[in-house]
C-alpha positions as CSV (number, residue, x, y, z in Angstrom):
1,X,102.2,32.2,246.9
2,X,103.6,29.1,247.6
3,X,100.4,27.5,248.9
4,X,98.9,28.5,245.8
5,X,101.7,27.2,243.4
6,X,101.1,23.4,244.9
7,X,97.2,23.6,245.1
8,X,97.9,24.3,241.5
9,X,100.2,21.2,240.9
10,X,98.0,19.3,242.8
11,X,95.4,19.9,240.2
12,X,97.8,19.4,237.7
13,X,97.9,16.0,238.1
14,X,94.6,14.9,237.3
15,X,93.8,17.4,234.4
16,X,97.3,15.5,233.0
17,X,95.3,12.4,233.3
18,X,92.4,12.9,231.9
19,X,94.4,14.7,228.5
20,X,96.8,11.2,228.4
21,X,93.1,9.5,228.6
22,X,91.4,11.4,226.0
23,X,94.0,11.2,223.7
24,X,95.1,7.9,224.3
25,X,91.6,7.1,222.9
26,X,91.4,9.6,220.3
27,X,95.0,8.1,218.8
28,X,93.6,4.2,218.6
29,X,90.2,5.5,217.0
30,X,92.5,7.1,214.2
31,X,92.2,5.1,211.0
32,X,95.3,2.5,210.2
33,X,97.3,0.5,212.4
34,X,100.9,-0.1,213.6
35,X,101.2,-3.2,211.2
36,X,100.3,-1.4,208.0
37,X,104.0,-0.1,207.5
38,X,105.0,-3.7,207.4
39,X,102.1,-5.5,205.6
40,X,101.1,-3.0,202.8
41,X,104.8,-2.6,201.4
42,X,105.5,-6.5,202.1
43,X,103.2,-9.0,200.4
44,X,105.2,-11.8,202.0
45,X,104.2,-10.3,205.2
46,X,100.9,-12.1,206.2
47,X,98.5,-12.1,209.2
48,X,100.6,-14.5,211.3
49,X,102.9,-11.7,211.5
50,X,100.6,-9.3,212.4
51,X,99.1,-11.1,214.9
52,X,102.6,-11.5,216.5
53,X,103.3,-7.9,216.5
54,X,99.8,-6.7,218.1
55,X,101.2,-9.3,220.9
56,X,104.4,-8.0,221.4
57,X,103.4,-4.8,221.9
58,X,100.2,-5.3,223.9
59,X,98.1,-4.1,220.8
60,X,96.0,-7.2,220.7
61,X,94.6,-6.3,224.4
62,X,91.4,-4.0,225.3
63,X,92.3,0.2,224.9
64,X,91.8,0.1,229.3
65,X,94.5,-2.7,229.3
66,X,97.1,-1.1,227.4
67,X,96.5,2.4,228.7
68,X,97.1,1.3,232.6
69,X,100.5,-0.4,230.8
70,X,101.4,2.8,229.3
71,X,100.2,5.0,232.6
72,X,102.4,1.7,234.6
73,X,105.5,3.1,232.7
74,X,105.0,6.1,232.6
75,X,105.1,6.8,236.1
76,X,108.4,4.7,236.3
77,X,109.5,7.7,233.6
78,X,109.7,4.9,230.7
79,X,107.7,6.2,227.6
80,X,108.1,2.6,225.9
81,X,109.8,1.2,223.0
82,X,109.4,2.8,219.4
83,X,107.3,0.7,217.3
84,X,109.9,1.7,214.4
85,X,112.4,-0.6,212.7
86,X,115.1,0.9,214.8
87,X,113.6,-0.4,218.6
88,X,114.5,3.0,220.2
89,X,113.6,4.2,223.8
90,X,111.0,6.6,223.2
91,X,112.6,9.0,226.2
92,X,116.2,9.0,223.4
93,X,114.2,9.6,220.4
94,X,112.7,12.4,222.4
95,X,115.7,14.0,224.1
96,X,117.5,13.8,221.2
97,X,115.2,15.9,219.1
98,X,113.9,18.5,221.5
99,X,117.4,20.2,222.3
100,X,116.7,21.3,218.4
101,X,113.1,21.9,218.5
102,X,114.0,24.4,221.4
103,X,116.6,26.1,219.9
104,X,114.5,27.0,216.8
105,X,112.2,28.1,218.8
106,X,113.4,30.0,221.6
107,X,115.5,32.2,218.9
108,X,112.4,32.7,217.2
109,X,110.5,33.6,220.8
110,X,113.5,36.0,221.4
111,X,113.0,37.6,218.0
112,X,109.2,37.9,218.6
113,X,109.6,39.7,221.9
114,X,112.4,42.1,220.8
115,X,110.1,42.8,217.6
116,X,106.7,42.8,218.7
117,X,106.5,44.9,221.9
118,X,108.8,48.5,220.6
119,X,106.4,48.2,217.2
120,X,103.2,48.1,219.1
121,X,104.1,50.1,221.2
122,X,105.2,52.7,218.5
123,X,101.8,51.8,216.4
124,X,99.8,53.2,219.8
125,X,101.6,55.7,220.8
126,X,101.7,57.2,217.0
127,X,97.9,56.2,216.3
128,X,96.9,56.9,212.8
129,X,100.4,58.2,212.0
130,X,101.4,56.6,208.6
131,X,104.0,54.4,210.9
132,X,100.5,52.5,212.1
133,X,98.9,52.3,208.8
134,X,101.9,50.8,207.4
135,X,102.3,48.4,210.2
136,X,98.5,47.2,210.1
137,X,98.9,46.3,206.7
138,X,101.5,44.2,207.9
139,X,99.6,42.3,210.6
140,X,97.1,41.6,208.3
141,X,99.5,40.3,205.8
142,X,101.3,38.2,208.8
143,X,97.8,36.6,209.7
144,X,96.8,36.0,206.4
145,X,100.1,34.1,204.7
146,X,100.3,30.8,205.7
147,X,103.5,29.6,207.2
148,X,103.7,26.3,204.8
149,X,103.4,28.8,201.7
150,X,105.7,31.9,203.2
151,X,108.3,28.8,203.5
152,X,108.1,27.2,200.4
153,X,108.2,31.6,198.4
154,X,111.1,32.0,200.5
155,X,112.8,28.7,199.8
156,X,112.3,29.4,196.0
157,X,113.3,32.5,196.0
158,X,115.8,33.2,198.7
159,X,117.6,29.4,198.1
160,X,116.9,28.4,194.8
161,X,116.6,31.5,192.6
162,X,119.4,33.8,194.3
163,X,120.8,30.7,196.1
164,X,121.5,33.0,199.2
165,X,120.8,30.8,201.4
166,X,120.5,26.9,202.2
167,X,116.6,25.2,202.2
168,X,116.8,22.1,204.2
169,X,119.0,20.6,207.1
170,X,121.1,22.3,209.9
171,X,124.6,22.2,208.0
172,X,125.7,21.9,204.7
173,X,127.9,18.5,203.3
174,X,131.3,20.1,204.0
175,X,130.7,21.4,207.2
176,X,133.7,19.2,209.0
177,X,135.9,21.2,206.5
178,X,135.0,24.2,207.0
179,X,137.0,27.0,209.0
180,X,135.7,27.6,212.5
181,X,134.4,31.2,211.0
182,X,132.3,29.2,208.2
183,X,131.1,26.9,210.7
184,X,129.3,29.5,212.4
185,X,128.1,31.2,209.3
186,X,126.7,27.6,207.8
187,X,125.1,27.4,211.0
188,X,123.6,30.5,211.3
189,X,122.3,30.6,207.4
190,X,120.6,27.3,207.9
191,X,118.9,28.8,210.3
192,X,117.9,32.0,209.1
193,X,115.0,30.8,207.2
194,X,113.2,28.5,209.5
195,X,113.3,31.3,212.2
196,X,111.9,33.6,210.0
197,X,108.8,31.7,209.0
198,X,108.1,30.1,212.7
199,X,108.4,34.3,214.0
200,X,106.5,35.8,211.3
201,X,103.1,34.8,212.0
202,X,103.9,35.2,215.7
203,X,105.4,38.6,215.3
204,X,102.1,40.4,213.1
205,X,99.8,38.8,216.2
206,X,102.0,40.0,219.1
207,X,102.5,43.4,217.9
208,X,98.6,43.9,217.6
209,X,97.9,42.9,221.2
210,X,100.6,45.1,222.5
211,X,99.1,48.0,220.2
212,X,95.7,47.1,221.4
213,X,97.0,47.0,225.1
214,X,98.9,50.1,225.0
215,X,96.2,51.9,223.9
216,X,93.8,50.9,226.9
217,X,96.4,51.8,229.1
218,X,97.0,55.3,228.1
219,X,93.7,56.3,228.4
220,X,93.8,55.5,232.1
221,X,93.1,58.2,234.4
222,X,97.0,57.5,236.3
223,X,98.6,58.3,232.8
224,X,97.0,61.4,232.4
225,X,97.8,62.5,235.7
226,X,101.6,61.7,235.2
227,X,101.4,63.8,231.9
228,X,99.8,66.5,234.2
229,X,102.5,65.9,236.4
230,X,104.9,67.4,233.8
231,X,106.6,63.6,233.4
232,X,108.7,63.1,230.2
233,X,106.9,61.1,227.2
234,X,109.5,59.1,227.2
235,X,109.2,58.0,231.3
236,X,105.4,58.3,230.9
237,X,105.1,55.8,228.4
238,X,107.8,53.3,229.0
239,X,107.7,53.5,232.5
240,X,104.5,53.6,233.8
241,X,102.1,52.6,230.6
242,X,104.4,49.8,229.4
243,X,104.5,47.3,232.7
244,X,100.9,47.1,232.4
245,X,100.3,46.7,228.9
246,X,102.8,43.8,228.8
247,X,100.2,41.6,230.7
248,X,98.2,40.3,228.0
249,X,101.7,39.7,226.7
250,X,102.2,37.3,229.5
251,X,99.6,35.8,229.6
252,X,100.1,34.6,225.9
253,X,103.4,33.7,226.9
254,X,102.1,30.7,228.8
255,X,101.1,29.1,226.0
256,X,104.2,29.6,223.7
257,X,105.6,27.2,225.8
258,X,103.6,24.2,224.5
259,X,104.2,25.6,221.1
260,X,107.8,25.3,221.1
261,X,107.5,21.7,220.2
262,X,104.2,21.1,218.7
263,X,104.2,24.6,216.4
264,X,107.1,23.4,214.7
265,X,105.6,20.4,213.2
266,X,105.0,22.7,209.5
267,X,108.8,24.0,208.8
268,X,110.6,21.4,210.7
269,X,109.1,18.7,208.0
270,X,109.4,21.7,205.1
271,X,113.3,22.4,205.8
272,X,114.3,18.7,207.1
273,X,114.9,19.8,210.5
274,X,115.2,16.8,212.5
275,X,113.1,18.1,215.4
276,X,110.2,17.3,217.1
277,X,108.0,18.5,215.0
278,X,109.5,15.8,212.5
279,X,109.3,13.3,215.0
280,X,105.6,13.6,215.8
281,X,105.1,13.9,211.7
282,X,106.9,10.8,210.8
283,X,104.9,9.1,213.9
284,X,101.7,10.1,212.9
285,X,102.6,8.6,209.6
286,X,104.2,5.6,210.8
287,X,101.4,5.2,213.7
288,X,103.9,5.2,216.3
289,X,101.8,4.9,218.8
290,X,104.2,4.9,221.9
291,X,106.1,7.9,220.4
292,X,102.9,9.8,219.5
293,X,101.7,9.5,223.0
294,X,104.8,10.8,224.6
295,X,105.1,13.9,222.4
296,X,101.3,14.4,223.6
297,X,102.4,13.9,227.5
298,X,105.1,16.7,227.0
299,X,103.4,19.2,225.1
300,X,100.3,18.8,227.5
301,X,102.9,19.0,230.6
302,X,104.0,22.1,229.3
303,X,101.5,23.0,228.4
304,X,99.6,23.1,232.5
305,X,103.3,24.0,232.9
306,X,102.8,27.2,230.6
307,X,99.5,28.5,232.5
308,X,101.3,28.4,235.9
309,X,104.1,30.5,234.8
310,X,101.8,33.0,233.4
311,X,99.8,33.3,236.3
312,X,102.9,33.6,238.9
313,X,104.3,35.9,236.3
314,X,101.0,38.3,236.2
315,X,101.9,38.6,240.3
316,X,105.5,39.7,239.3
317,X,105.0,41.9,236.8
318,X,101.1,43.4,238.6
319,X,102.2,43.8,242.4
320,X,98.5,44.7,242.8
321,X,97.6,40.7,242.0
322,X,97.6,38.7,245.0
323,X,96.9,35.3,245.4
324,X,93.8,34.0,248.3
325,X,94.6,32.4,250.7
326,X,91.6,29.5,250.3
């Protein structure tokens, strides 16, 4: 397995360049420039200015020019300056909002898994059982909400109507005077709602590939035989139908990974979350070119990253997978 794990960063390394080249193009053929957030708010700004600034920066030099620059750094593991007023390190505008992004999403993640695997497996192993109908209605609810809209109902109605809980931010105004009890609570309601909304969608899709997993698997000759075997239900189903019906499961895992920072990019901006999902909004706005393109190294880094884990994971979980030696 080892031989196969570096062949496979091997190959990594030039499927990461061709992404950083693609969308190193595909960002400079975006309408707008870097310079509009200056000039078109500024009248006394003219094009001497901007002429200085594409210098600075390299702008003012062919897209092959200033991508070997960029790749240059990058290598050195320097992402570049921001191109925003406040002259940050990309790398510390980046570390300082991922730590959140993660957090928000890895509860939600947690809350997925713990959700989404006993209800399908309960929806297959009670087919057609009221219990399934009512929880097909609710996948099909889950997929059809979007999340934008289920956060802005539940920030109406859950914040602003009942006022149960807070719409924006990670901790209220008074939080430094709060008692170390409140602290936690202020905590924990701010983030009540963005979990929900990032593990709703997440949780009606999951569910229905377990259901659909755990229903090919009991149909399988070995199940039958284990039930013939006079086996408990119990140690029939989640013993020897459940480790293989979690493999789709893990296979979709590998690309939850990449989705912890760029899935966040709809309720981080709706509840104020100063994420990375917020960053990569505001840069996209801003045209922040050097901070766009590192959010884009990450999440396609993790992304590679993602794949790999699921298939070492399938060998883990499936000790009938092996990997070739070739």
């Amino acid at each position: 397995m080892l031989a196969y794990v570096a062949k496979r960063i091997a190959f990594m390394i030039p499927m990461l360049l061709g992404i950083t080249i693609i969308s190193f193009g595909l960002m400079h053929l975006a309408p707008g420039s870097p310079t509009e957030l200056y000039t078109e708010m500024n009248p006394k700004v003219g094009a001497e200015f901007k002429a200085r600034f594409e210098a600075y920066y390299g702008l003012d030099k062919p897209l092959p020019v200033q991508y070997a620059t960029w790749l240059s750094k990058v290598v050195r593991l320097d992402l570049g300056i921001s191109f925003s007023p406040d002259k940050r390190p990309v790398w510390d505008k980046i570390t300082e909002r991922l730590p959140i992004t993660l957090l928000l999403n890895g509860i939600g993640l947690v809350v997925i898994l713990a959700t989404a695997i006993p209800l399908g497996v309960l929806s297959a192993v009670r087919r057609g059982s009221r219990f399934d109908r009512v929880t097909t209605v609710f996948v099909f609810v889950g997929f059809s909400i979007p999340s934008f809209w289920l956060a802005l109902l539940l920030m109406k109605w859950l914040g602003v109507d009942l006022g149960w809980l807070p719409i924006s931010g990670l901790q209220s105004l008074d939080y430094p005077s709060l008692s170390p009890l409140g602290k936690v609570w202020d905590r924990v309601s701010h983030l009540l709602l963005p979990v929900l909304v990032s593990a709703f969608g997440g949780l009606a899709g999951i569910s229905r590939y377990m259901r659909g997993s755990m229903l090919e698997v009991i149909r399988q000759d070995y199940i039958t035989a284990a039930r013939a075997k006079g086996l408990p239900e119990g140690k029939v189903v989640y013993v020897h139908a459940l480790r293989n019906s979690v493999l789709p499961i893990v296979t979709l895992m590998g690309f939850w990974i990449p989705a912890l920072i760029g899935g966040s990019v709809i309720f981080e901006t709706i509840f104020a979350i100063p994420g990375m999902g917020q960053l990569f909004y505001q840069s996209v706005m801003s045209r922040d070119y050097p901070v766009i393109q590192g959010i884009l190294l990450l999440g396609s880094a993790l992304t590679l990253l993602g794949n790999l884990v699921a298939d070492v994971t399938y060998a883990l979980v499936d000790p009938r997978i092996r990997f070739g030696r070739s």
